[in-house]
N, C-alpha and C positions, 0 to 999 in steps of 0.2 A: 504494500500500500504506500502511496505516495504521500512523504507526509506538506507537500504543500508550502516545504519552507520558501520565505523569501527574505528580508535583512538579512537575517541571524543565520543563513546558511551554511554561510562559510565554516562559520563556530558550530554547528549543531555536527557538521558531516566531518571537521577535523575528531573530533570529539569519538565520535564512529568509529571513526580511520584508528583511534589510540585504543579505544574503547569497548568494542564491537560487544553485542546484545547478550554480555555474558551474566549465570549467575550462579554465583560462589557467595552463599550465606555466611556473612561475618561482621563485625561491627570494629574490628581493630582498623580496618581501611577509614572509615566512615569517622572515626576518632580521630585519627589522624588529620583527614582533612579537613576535619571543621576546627582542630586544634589551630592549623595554620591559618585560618580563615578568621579566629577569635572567637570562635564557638557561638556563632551566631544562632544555635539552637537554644541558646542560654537567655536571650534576647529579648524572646516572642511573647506576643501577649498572649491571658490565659489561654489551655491550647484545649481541644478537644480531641483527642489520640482513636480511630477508630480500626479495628480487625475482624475480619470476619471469611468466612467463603464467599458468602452471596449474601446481595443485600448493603454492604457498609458504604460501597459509590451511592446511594438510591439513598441510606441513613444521611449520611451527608451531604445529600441537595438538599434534603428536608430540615437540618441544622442550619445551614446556610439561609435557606429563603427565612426560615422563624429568626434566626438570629437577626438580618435587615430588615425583617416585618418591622424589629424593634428599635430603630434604628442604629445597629448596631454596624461599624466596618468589619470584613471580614476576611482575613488572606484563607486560602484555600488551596492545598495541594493533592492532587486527584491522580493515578494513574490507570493504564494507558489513556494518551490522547487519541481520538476520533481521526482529525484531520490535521489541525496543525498541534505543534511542540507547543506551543503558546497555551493550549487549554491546561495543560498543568499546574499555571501558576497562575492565581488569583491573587490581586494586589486589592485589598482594601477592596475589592466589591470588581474589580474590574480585572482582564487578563491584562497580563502582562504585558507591554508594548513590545516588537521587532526590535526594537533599539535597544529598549532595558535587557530583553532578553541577552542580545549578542553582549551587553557591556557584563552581565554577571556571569554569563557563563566563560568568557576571556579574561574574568578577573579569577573566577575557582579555577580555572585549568592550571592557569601563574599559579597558582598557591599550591597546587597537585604536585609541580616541580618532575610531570614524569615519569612519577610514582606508578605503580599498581594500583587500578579502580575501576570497576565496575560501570554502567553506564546509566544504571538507576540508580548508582551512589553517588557519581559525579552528577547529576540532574536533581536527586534529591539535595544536594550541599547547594546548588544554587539557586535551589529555591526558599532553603533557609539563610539565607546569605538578603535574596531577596527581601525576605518578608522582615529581616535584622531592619530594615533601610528606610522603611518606612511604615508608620503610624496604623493601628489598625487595637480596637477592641478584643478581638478576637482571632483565633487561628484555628482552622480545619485539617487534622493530618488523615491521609488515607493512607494505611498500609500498603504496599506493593506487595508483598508474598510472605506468609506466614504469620512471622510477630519477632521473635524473641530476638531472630537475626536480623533481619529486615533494619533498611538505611535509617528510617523514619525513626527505629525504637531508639536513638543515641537522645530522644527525646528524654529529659532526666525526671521531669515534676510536673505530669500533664495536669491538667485540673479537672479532668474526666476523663478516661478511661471506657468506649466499645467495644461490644462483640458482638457483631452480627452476628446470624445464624453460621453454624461450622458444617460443613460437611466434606466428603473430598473432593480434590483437584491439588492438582501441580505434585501426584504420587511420587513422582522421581524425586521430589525436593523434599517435601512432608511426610512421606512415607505413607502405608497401607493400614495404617488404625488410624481410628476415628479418635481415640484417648492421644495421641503422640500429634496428629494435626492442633486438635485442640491446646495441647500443651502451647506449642507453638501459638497458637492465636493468644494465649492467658498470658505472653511473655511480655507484652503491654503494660502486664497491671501492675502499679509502682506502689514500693509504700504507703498507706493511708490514705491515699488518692482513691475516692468513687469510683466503682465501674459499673455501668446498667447494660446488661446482657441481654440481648436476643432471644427468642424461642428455639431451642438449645435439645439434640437427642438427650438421655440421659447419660449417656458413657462421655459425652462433650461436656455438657453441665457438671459433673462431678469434678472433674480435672479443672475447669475455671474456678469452681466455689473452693476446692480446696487452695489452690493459688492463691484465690481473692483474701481468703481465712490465715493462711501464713503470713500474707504481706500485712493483717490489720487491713487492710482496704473494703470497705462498707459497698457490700452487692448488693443491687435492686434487680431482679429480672423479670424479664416478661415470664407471665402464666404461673410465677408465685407472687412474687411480688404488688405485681400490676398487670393491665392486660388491656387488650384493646380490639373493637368491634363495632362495624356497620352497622347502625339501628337508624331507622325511617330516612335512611339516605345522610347522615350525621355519622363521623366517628366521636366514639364514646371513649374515652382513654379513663380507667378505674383505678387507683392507688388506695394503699390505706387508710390516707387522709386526705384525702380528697375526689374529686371527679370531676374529667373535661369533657367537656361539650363542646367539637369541634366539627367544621367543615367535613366533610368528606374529602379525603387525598387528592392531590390531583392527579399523580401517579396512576397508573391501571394496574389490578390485579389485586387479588385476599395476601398477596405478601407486602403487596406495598400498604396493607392498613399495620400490618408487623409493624414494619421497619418507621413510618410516620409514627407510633407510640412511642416505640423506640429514642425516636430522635425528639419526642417531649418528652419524656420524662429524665432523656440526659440532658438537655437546655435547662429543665427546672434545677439538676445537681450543680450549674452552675451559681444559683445563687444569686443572679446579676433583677436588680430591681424593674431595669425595661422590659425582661423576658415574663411578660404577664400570658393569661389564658387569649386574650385577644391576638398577640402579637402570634400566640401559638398557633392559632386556627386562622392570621394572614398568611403565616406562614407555609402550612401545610396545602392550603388550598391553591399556593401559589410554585411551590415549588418546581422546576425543570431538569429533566436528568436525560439529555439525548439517547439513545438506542435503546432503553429501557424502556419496550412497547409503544413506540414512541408512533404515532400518527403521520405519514411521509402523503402529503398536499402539494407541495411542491418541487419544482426541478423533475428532469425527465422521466424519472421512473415515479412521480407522485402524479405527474402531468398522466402518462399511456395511463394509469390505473382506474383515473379519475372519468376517463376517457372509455373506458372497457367497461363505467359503473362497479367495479370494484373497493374494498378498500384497502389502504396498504397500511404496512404496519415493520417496525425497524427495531431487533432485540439481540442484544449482543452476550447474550446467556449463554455458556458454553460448556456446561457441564451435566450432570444427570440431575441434581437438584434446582440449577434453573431450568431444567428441562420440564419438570416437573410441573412447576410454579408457571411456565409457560401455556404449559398445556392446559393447565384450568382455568389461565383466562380467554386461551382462544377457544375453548368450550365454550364459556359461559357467553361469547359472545355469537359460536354457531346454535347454542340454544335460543337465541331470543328471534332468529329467523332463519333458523333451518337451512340457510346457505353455505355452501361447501367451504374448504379450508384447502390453501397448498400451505407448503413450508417451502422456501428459497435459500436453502440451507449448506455452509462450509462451513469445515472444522481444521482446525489446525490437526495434524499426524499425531500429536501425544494426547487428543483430550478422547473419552470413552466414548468413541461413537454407536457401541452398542447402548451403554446405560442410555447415553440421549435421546436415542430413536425409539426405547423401549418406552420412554413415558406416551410418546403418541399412540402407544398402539390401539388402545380402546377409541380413542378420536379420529382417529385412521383417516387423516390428510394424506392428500397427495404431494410428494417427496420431490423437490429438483434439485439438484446435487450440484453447486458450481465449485471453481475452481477460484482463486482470488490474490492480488498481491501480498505475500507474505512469507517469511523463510516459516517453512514443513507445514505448509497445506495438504492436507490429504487430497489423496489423488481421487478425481470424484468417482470412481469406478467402485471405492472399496465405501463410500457412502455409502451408494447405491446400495450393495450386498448386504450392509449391515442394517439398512431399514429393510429392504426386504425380507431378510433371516426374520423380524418382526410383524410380519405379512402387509408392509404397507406399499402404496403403490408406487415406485420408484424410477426416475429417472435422471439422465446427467445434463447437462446445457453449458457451452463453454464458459459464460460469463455472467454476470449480474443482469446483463442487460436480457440477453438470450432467457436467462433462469424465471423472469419476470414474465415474457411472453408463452413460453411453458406453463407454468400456475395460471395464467387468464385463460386458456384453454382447456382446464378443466372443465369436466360435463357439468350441464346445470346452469342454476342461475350465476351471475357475476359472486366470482368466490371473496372472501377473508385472506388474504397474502400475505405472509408474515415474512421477512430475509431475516432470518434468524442461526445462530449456532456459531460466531465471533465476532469480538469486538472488533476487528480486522475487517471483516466483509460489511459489518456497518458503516464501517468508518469510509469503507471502499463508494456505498451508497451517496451518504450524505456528502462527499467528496466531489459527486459529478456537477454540485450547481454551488457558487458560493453563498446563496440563498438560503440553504441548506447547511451552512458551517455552522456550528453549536461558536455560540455569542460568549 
């Protein structure tokens, strides 16, 4: 996928050339370089630290908009970007500019001296380098991969502490138990510092609470704690001293009413007096999170869909559990008119292309299998075989464009179209019109 650079190119793709898309879990690198940088992690205002498998990009838009509902500024670091390297870094409520960009990432590589780094550690140091520079109430960290290793954790005294939902993904890195992922995700939780937890299996739950319980660190989670649910078109967020009455998400899907609780009841552990119930429920109603079910109206492929009386639809879920999570809200939206569903669907070579196609199989969409820019896309032949082995109806189409007019030719009336199964192939989507770039 192309990411679109333009100023900052120069520095983004030297950076490549030193750097290339390695990952080696360590935080000795990551110490170092922000030692030379003056530890601009030390810097930031209070932070909101979040981990999880699925779910914490989605908690974190929802932080975000509630946190400016209240007027609050807010830096914001997110990974992977969509389209451009720019959506990583949130300055006080806005992206980063081309300019800022190339001048912090040419001032951490100087400071790097050359050294051994990673290219989500040299990218994370410049974006706390960034958010060191200028003024902001608040900061959003999103993990990159796991917790305990991860670039973001040299974070020392967040002032909340997340965990989205855990389940697996990225096996090569975290391993094959659900207790040893989670560990990894609980490596977040800092002394005495709050953590409010996601709806959690039990083998995940045990390994966070007892973490949380060694460090002294005060857990609230969803579904003991508190909990959160749809009533008369209203989410109802319940704690034990209190209850909100809020907008319904703007998000789609029963996860995204999770993850919206979620992200009130860690905004209330901040403490901060603007973050009222009001601000809560501007917040949620207003929140944005691109490929997360996201509604595609415009630019070429929103243009033919619109055009075929279709609707289209853009989710960068890539695992068995957002596969899941997927599936039940393009259910609930082929229950309310009976019209067909495709999937427009690429996976990178390492993620479970069986677990993800087994979640459709009772919804039993029709399958187009593309191919997409990205180092180890699965090759779409071995899609195809692993939806079918699930008996669903499968085919291959060379490209996004091609995969689009495949799905509108399904039997019936104009289908439900989802491009779903990488953040890669979304990004590849909303890539084709700059109309389309996530703001």
């Amino acid at each position: 996928m192309s990411d679109h650079l333009r100023a900052h190119d120069a520095a983004l793709e030297r950076l490549r050339g030193l750097h290339p898309k390695l990952i080696d879990l360590s935080l000795g690198r990551m110490h170092r370089l922000c030692a030379a940088l003056g530890n601009p992690q030390r810097k930031l205002p209070p932070t909101i630290h979040v981990a999880g498998t699925n779910g914490k990009g989605s908690t974190v838009a929802f932080l975000r908009a509630i946190a400016e509902a209240a007027g609050l500024k807010v830096h914001v670091f997110t990974s992977p970007h969509l389209v451009r390297f720019a959506e990583r870094i949130r300055l006080a409520g806005t992206l980063i500019s081309d300019a800022h960009l190339a001048a912090v990432l040419e001032h951490v590589e100087a400071a790097n001296r050359g050294e051994p780094i990673t290219f989500f550690e040299i990218t994370a140091a410049a974006a706390f380098q960034a958010f060191s520079e200028v003024d902001a109430d608040l900061c959003l960290l999103e993990v990159g991969l796991g917790g305990s290793l991860d670039a973001t954790n040299v974070l020392e005294r967040p002032a909340v502490s997340v965990i989205a939902p855990v389940d697996y993904d990225h096996r090569e890195f975290l391993g094959d138990h659900l207790s040893g992922i989670a560990g990894e995700k609980a490596g977040i939780i800092k002394r005495g510092a709050p953590v409010v937890v996601g709806r959690q299996p039990v083998e995940a739950f045990e390994v966070i609470e007892a973490r949380a319980r060694a460090l002294g660190a005060p857990l609230t989670a969803l579904g003991v704690d508190f909990d959160g649910w749809i009533e008369r078109d209203r989410l109802t967020v319940q704690m034990e001293d209190r209850l909100l009455d809020l907008p319904a998400p703007s998000l789609i899907g029963a996860h995204q009413v999770d993850n919206a609780a979620l992200a009130a009841v860690a905004a209330l552990q901040l403490r901060e007096a603007r973050i009222d119930e009001d601000a809560i429920g501007r917040g949620i109603a207003a929140a944005v999170w691109p490929a997360r079910f996201q509604r595609l109206t415009t630019g070429p492929l929103g243009e033919r869909a619109r055009a075929a009386r279709a609707d289209l639809w853009l989710d960068g879920g890539h695992n068995p559990h957002a596969a899941r999570a997927l599936a039940r809200t393009i259910g609930d939206l082929a229950v309310r008119d009976g019209r067909p569903t495709a999937l427009v669907c690429g996976l990178l070579a390492n993620k479970d292309a069986d677990g993800f196609f087994a979640a459709f199989a009772e919804l039993r969409p029709r399958i187009v299998a593309v191919g997409f820019e990205a180092d180890a896309a699965s090759p779409t032949d071995r899609l195809v075989a692993a939806a079918q082995a699930h008996g669903l109806d499968a085919v291959a189409a060379i490209d996004i464009t091609a995969g689009l007019e495949a799905a509108l030719a399904v039997e019936g009336p104009p289908p439900h179209v989802v491009i779903c199964g990488s953040l890669y192939l979304a990004g590849e989507a909303l890539a084709l019109d700059e109309a389309t770039w996530p703001r």
